[in-house]
VEXLO-650016 format. One record per residue: residue number from 1; x, y, z of N, C-alpha, C in turn. Coordinates in steps of 0.1 Angstrom, whole numbers, plus 5000, padded with zeros to 4 digits. Layout:
residues N
NUM;X;Y;Z;X;Y;Z;X;Y;Z
...
This chain:
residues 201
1;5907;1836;6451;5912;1825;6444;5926;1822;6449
2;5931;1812;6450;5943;1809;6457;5955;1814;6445
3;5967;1809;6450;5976;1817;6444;5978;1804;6431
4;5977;1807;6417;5981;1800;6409;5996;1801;6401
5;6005;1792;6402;6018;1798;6395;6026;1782;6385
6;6022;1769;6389;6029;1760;6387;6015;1755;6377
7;6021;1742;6369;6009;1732;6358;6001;1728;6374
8;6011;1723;6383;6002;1715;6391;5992;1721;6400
9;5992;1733;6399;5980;1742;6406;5967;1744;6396
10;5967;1741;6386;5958;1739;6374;5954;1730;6364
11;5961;1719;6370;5956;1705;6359;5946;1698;6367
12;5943;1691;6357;5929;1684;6364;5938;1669;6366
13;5933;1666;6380;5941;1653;6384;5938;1639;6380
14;5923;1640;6380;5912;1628;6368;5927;1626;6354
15;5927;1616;6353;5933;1616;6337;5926;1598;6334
16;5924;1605;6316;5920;1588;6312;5936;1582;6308
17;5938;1574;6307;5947;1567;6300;5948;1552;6296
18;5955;1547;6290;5953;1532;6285;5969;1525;6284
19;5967;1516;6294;5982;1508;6293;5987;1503;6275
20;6002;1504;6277;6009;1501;6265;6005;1490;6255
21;6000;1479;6263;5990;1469;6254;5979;1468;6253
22;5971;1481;6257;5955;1483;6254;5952;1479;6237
23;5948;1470;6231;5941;1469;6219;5938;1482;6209
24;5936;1482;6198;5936;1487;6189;5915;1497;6192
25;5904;1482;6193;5895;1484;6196;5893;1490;6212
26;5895;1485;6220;5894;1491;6234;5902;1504;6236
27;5909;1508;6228;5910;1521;6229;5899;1529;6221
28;5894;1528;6210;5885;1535;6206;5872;1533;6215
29;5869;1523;6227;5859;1524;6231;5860;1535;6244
30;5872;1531;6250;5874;1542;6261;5873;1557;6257
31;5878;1560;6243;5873;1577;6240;5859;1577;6237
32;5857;1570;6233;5841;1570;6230;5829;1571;6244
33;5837;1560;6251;5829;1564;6271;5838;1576;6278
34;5847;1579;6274;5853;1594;6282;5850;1606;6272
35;5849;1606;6263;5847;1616;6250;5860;1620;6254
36;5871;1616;6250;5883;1621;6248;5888;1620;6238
37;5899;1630;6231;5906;1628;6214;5920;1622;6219
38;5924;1624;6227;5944;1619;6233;5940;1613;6241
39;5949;1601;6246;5953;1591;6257;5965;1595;6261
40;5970;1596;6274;5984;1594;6276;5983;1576;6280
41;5996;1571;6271;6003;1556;6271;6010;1555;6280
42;6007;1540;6287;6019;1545;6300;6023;1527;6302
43;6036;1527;6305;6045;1512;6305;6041;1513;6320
44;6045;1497;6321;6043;1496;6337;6048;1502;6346
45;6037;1507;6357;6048;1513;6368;6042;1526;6364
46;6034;1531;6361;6029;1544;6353;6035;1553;6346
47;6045;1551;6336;6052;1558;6335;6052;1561;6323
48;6049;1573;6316;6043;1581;6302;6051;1576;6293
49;6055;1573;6281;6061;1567;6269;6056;1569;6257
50;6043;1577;6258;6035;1583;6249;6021;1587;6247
51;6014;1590;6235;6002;1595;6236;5998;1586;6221
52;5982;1587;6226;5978;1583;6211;5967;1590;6208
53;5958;1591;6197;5949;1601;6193;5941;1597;6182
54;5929;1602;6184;5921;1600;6173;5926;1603;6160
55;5935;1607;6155;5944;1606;6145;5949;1597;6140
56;5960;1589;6149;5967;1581;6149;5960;1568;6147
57;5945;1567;6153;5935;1555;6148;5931;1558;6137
58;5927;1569;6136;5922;1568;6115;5931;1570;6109
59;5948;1572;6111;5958;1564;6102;5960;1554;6099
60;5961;1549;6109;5960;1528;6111;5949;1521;6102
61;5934;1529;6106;5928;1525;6100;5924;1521;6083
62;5937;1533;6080;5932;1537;6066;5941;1524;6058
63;5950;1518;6064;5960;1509;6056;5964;1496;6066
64;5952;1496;6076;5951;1481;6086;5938;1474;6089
65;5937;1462;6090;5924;1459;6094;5920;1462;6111
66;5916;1466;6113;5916;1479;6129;5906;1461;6137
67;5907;1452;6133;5900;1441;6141;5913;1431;6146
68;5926;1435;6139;5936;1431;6147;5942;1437;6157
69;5953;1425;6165;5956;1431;6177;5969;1443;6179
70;5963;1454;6174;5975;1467;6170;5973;1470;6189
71;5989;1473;6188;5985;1479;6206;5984;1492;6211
72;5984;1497;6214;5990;1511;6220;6003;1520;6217
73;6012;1510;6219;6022;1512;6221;6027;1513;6206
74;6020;1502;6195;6024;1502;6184;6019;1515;6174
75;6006;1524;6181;6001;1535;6175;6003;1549;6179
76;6009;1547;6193;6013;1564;6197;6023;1568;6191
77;6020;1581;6196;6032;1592;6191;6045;1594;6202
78;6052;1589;6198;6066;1591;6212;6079;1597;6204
79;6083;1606;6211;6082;1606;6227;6070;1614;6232
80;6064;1609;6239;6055;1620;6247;6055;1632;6254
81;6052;1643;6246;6058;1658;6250;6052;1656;6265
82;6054;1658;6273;6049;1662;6287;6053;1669;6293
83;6049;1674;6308;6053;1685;6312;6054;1680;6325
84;6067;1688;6336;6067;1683;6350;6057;1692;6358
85;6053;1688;6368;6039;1699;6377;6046;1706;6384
86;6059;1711;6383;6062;1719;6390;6069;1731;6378
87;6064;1728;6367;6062;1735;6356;6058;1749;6357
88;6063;1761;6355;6052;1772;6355;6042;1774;6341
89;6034;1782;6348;6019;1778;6336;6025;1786;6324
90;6034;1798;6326;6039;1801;6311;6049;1792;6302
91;6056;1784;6307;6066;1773;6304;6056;1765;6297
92;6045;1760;6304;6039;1752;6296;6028;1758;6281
93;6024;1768;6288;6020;1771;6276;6025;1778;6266
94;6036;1776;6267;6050;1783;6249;6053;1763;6250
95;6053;1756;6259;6051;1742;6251;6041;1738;6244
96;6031;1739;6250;6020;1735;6238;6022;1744;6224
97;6021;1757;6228;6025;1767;6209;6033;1759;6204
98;6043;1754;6208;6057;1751;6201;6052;1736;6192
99;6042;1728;6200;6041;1718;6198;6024;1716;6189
100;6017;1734;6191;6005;1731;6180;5995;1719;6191
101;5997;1717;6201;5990;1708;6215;5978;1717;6220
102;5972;1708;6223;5956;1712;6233;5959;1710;6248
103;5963;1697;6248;5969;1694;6262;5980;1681;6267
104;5987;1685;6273;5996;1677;6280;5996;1665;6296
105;6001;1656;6295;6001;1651;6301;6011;1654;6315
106;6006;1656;6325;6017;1659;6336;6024;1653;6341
107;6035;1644;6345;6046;1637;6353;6050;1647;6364
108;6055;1633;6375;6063;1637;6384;6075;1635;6378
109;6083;1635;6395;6096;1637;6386;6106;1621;6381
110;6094;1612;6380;6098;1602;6381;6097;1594;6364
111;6081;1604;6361;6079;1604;6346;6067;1597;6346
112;6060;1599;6360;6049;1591;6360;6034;1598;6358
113;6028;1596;6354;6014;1602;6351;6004;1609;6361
114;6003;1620;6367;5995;1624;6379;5987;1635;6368
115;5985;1637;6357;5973;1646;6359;5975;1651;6343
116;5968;1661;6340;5967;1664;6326;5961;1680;6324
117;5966;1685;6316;5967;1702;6317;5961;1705;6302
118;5951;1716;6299;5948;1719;6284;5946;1730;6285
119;5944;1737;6272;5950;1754;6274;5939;1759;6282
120;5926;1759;6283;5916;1763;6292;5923;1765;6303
121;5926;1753;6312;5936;1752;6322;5941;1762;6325
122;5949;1764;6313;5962;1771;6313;5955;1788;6318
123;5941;1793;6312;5937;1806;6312;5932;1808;6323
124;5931;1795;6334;5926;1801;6348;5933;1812;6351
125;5940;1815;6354;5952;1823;6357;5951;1833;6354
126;5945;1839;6344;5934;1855;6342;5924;1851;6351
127;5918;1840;6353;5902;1849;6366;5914;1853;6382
128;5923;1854;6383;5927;1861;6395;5919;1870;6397
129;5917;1871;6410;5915;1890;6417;5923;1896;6412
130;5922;1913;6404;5934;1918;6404;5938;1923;6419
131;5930;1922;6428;5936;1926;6441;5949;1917;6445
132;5945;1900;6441;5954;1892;6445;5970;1893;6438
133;5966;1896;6424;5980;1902;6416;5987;1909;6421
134;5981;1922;6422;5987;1933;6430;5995;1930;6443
135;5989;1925;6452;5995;1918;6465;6008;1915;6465
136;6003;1902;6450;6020;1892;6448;6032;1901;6440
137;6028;1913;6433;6036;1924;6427;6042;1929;6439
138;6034;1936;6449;6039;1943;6461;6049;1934;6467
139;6043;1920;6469;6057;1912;6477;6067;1910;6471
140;6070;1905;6457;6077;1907;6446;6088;1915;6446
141;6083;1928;6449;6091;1939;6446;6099;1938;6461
142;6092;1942;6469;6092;1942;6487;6106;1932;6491
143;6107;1920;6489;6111;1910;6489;6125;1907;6487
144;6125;1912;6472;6137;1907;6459;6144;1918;6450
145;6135;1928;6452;6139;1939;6441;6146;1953;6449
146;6141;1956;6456;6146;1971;6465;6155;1966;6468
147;6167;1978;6465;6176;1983;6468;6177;1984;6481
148;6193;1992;6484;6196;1997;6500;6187;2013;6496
149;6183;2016;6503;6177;2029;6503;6165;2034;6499
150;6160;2043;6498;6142;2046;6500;6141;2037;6484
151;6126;2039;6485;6125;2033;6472;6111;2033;6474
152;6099;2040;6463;6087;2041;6465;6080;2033;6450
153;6071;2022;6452;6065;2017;6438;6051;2015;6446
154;6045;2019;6431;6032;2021;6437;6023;2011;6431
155;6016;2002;6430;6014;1995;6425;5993;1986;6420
156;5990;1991;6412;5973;1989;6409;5976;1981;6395
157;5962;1971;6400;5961;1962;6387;5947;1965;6385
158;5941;1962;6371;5925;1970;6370;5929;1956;6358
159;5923;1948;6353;5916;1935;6347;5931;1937;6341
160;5938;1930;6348;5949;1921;6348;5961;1930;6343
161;5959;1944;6336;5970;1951;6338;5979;1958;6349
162;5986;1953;6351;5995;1964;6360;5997;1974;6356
163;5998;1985;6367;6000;1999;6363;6011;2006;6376
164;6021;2008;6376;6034;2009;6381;6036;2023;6381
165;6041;2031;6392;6044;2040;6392;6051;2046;6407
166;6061;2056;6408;6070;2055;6416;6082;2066;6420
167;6089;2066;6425;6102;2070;6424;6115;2056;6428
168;6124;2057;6414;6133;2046;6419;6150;2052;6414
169;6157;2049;6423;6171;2052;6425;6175;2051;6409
170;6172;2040;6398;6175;2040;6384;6171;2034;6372
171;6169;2039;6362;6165;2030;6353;6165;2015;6351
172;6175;2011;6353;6178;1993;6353;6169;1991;6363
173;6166;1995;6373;6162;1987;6385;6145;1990;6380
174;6140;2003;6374;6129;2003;6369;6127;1993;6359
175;6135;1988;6346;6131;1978;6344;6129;1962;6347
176;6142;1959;6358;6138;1947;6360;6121;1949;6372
177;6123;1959;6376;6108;1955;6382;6095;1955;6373
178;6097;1957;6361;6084;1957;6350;6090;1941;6343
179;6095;1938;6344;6100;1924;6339;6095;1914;6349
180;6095;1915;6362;6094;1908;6369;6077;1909;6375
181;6073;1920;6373;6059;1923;6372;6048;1914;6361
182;6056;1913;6350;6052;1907;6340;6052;1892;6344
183;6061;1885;6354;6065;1869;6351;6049;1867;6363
184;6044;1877;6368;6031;1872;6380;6021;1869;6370
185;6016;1852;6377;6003;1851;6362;5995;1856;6368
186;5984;1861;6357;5975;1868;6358;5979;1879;6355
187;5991;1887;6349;5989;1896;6345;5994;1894;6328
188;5985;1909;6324;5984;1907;6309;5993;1917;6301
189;5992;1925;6310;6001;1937;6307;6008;1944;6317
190;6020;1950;6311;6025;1960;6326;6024;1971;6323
191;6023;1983;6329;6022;2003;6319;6033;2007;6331
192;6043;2012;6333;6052;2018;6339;6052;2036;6338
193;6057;2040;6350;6057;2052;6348;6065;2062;6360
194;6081;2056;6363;6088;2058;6370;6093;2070;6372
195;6097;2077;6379;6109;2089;6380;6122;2086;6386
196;6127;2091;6382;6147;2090;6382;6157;2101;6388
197;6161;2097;6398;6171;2113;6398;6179;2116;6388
198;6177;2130;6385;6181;2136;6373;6191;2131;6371
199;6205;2127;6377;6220;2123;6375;6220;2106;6365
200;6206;2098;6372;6201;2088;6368;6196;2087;6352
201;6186;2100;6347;6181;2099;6336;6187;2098;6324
């Protein structure tokens, strides 16, 4: 499985949506031919301004005659929480928690609409190989973390836990490497289990 780390490595690029003056009724027909519950709303020029929802039509409905010309724009919810694709998949998903969301609409960095992300999405990122985790833990560490001087981390993942173990010059440096082990998606857990020179412990 290729390396997944950003929204835009995991959203689907298909998106339905309905311009800001789409009607009241033609919007309920496009969810009804896409089986969608959200629309991302977009002003001209593609550019996100909001969302509307099967919600937001059986509010209208309840205190409008739904055969007038209500638009889009007059029924979404704005501002439109969205997300940029160069997003990482944990960013986005403590956005959707925060926001009680299924899924998000993606923008460039312009605020334009390229694609649409939902928590599913979001759980690819557990089918990794744990071989492939491990790999990007080993580079990780290899890379950005070691010190001047020896430094041994040993590194196995078995269904998405990491399991870390080693000798390292000091405690701080053992923890930012279990912190930083943690930020690789696909992992679910980290178990550490370092040794210290005694002067260190």
């Amino acid at each position: 499985m290729e390396h997944l780390s950003t929204v835009e490595d995991v959203m689907t690029h298909s998106v339905i949506s309905v311009a800001h003056d789409t009607v009241f009724r033609d919007i309920v027909q496009t969810m009804r031919t896409w089986n969608v519950r959200v629309l991302p709303v977009l002003a001209e020029g593609g550019r996100v301004i909001g969302v509307v929802s099967e919600a937001d039509l059986l509010l209208d409905a309840q205190d409008a005659d739904p055969d007038r010309a209500t638009t889009a724009e007059q029924l979404m919810t704005r501002p439109a929480v969205a997300v940029a694709k160069d997003a990482t998949i944990p960013a986005a998903a403590r956005l959707m928690a925060r926001g009680h969301l299924k899924r998000l609409p993606v923008v460039d960095g312009d605020g334009g609409l390229i694609g649409i992300v939902s928590r599913g999405d979001l759980l690819k990122v557990h089918l990794r190989p744990d071989a492939d985790i491990g790999a990007e833990i080993r580079g990780l560490i290899t890379c950005r973390l070691i010190p001047r001087g020896p430094v041994e981390v040993h590194v196995r993942v078995a269904k998405g836990v990491a399991y870390l173990h080693g000798s390292l010059p000091d405690p701080a440096l053992g923890d930012a490497v279990v912190r930083a082990a943690g930020t690789v998606p696909g992992v679910v857990d980290v178990r550490a289990d370092f040794t210290f020179p005694v002067s260190a412990a």
